[in-house]
C-alpha positions as CSV (number, residue, x, y, z in Angstrom):
1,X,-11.2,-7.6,-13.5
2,X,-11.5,-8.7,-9.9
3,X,-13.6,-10.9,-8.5
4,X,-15.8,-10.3,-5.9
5,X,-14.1,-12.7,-3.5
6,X,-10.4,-11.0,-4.8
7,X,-11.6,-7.7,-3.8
8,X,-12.6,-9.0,0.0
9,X,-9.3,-10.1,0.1
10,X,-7.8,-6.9,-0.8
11,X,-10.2,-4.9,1.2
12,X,-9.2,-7.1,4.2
13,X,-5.2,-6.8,3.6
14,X,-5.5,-3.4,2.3
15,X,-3.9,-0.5,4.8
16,X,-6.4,1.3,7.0
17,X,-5.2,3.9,10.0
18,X,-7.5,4.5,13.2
19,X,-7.7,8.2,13.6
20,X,-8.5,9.7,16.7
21,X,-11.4,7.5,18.0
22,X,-12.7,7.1,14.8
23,X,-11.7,4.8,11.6
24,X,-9.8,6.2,8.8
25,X,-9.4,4.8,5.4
26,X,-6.6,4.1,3.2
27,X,-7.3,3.7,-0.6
28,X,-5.2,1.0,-1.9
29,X,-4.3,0.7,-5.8
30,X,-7.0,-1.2,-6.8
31,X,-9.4,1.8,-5.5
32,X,-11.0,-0.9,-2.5
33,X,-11.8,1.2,0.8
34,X,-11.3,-0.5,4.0
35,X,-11.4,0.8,7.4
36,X,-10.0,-0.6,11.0
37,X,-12.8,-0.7,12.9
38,X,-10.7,-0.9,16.6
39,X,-11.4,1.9,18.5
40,X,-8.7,3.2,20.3
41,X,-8.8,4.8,24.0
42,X,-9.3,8.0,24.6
43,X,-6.1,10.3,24.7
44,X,-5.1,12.2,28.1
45,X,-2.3,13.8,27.1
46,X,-0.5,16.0,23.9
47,X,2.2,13.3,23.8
48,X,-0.2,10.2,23.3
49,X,-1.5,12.2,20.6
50,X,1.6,13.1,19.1
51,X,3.1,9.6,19.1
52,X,-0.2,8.6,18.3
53,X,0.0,10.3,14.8
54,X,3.7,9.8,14.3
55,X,3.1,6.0,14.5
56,X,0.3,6.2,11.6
57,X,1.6,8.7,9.5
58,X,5.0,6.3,9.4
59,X,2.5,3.4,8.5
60,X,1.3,5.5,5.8
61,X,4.8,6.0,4.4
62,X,5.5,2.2,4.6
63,X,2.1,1.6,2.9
64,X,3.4,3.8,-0.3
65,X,6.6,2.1,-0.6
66,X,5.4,-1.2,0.2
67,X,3.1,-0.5,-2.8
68,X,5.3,1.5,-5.5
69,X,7.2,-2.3,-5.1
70,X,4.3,-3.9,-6.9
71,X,4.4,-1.1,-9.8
72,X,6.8,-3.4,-12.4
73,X,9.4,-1.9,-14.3
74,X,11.5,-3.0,-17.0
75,X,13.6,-5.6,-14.9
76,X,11.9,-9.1,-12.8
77,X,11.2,-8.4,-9.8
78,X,9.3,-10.5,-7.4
79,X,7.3,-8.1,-5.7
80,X,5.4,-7.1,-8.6
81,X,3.1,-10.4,-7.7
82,X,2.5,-9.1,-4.0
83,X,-1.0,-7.9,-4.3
84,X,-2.1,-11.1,-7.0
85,X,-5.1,-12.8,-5.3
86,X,-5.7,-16.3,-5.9
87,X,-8.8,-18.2,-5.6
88,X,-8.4,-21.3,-3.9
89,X,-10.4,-23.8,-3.1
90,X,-13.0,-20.8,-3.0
91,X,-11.2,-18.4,-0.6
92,X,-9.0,-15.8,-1.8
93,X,-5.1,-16.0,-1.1
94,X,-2.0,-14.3,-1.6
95,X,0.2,-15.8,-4.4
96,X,3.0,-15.4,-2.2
97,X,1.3,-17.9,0.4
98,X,1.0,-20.4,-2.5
99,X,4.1,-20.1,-4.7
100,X,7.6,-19.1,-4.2
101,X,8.4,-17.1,-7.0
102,X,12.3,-16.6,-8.0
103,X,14.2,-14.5,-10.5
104,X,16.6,-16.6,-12.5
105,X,17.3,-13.6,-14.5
106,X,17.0,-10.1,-15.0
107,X,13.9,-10.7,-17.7
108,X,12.1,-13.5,-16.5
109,X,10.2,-14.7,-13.0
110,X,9.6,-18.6,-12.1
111,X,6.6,-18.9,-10.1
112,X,6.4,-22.5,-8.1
113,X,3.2,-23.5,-6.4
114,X,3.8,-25.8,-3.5
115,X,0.3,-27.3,-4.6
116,X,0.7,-28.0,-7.8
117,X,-2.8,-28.0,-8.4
118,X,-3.4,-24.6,-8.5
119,X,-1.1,-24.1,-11.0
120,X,-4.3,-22.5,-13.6
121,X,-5.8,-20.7,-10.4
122,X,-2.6,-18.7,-10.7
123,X,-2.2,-18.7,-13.5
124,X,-5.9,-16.8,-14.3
125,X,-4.8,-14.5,-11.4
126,X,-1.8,-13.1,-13.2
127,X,-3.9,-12.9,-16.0
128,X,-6.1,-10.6,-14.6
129,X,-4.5,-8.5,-12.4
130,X,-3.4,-5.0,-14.1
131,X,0.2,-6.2,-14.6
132,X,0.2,-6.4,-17.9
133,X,2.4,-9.3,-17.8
134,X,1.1,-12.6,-19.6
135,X,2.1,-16.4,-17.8
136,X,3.2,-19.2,-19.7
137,X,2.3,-22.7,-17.8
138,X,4.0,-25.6,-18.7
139,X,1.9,-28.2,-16.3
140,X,5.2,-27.3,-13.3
141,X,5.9,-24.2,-12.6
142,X,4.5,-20.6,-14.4
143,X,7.4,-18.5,-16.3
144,X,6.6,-14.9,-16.8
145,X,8.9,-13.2,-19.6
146,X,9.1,-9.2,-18.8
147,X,8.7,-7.5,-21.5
148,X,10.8,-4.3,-21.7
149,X,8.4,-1.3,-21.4
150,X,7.3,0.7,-23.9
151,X,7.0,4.8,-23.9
152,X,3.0,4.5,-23.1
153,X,3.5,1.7,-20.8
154,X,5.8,4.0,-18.6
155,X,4.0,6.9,-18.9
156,X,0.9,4.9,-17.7
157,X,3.1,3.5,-14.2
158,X,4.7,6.6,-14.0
159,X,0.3,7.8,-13.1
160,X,0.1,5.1,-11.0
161,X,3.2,6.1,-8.9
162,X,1.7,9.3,-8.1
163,X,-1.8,8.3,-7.4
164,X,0.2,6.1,-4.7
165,X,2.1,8.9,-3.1
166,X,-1.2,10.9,-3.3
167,X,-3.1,8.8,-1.5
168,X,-0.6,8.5,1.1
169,X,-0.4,11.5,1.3
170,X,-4.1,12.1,2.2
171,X,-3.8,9.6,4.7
172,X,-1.1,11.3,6.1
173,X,-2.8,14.5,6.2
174,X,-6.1,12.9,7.8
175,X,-4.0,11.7,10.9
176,X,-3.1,15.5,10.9
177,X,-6.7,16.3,11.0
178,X,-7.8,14.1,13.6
179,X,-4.6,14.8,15.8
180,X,-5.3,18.6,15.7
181,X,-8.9,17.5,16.8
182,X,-8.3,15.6,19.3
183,X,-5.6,18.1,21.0
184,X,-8.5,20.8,20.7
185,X,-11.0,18.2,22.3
186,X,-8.0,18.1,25.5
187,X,-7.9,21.9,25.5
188,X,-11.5,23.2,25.5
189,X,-11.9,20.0,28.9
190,X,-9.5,22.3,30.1
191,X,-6.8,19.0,30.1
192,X,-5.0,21.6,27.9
193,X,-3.4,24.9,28.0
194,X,-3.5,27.7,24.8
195,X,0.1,27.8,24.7
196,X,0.2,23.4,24.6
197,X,-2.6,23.6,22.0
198,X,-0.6,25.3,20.2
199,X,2.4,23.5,20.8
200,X,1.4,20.6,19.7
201,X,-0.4,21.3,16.9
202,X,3.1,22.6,15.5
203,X,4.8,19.1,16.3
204,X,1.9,17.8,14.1
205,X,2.3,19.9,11.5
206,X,6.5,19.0,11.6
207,X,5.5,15.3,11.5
208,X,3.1,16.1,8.5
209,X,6.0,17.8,6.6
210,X,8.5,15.1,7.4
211,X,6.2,11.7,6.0
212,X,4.7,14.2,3.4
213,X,8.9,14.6,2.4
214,X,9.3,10.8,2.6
215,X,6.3,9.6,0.2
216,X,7.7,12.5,-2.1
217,X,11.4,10.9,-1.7
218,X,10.5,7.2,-2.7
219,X,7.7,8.0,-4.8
220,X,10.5,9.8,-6.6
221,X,12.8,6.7,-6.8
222,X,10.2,4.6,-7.9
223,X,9.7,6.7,-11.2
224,X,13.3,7.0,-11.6
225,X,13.3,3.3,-12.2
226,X,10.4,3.1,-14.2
227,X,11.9,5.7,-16.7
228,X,14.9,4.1,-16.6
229,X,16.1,2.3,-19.9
């Protein structure tokens, strides 16, 4: 479970795209909305909107894979501690601000506060978080064994991967929205021809089917490692 104070810290780190003039949101893993509340100017051309949209929709796709890291498979891997929040000294903070964490072998992960202090706040994070991975403190540094995955267990990331690439994939396909919208906006103030509304709304629609292709591609890759023995 996530404390209150760990999910302000998610919601404030978590991914969110300005669409348009407007906010969009990005659901990260952990199902916390949170919106970018920086209104951009308004567009006066079909180009500003286009690179407008290819800018967040390759943010999108870099949210995804940034994420599927974090989804652990049967081999250490460090990343799989990126989204941990810790509480300390009251405000929440990412493990990987507190700790370097190394991998001195293919099972196990060392983490190392630089305050050792904190060593049981960490600790309780791990604990907590949906890893399904359990500590072991020794008063230094926190050891995590990975245990090899079981058929359940993989069938359970193997969800998770694609509710990741779905998401993005919405997000991806809100920028499309608010693109379209805002090239119709240009066209009926007369800023834009028929034949450039139409135009660019078929460059949209190209850079929809390209990041939609990506998020497919490493969303892919990601369950070909989690199935892999």
């Amino acid at each position: 479970s996530l404390t209150i104070a760990a999910i302000a810290a998610l919601a404030a780190t978590s991914n969110a795209f300005t669409v348009g003039n407007r906010p969009s949101t990005f659901v990260t893993p952990a199902g916390i909305r949170s919106s970018n509340t920086m209104l951009f100017m308004a567009f006066e051309s079909a180009e500003e909107i286009e690179m407008d949209a290819e800018d967040r929709m390759s943010k999108s796709v870099a949210s995804v894979s940034q994420n599927l890291q974090s989804i652990r498979t049967g081999r250490a891997n460090a990343a799989i501690l990126d989204r941990v929040v810790v509480e300390y000294y009251g405000a929440p903070t990412p493990l990987n601000q507190l700790a370097s964490v190394s991998v001195p072998s293919a099972q196990q992960l060392t983490v190392d506060p630089y305050d050792k202090s904190c060593l049981g706040d960490i600790e309780k994070a791990i604990i907590e978080s949906d890893l399904g991975i359990s500590p072991n403190n020794d008063g230094t540094v926190i050891r995590i064994n990975i245990p090899a995955l079981t058929e359940d267990r993989r069938k359970e990331l193997l969800k998770q991967c694609k509710a990741l690439g779905e998401e993005g994939k919405v997000a991806v396909r809100n920028v499309r929205r608010d693109g379209v919208d805002a090239l119709k906006k240009l066209e009926k103030s007369g800023d834009l021809s028929e034949d450039q509304l139409k135009d660019g709304q078929d460059s949209i629609q190209k850079l929809t089917d390209k990041n939609v292709k990506e998020i497919d591609d490493v969303v892919a890759k990601k369950e070909k490692e989690v199935m892999t023995v």
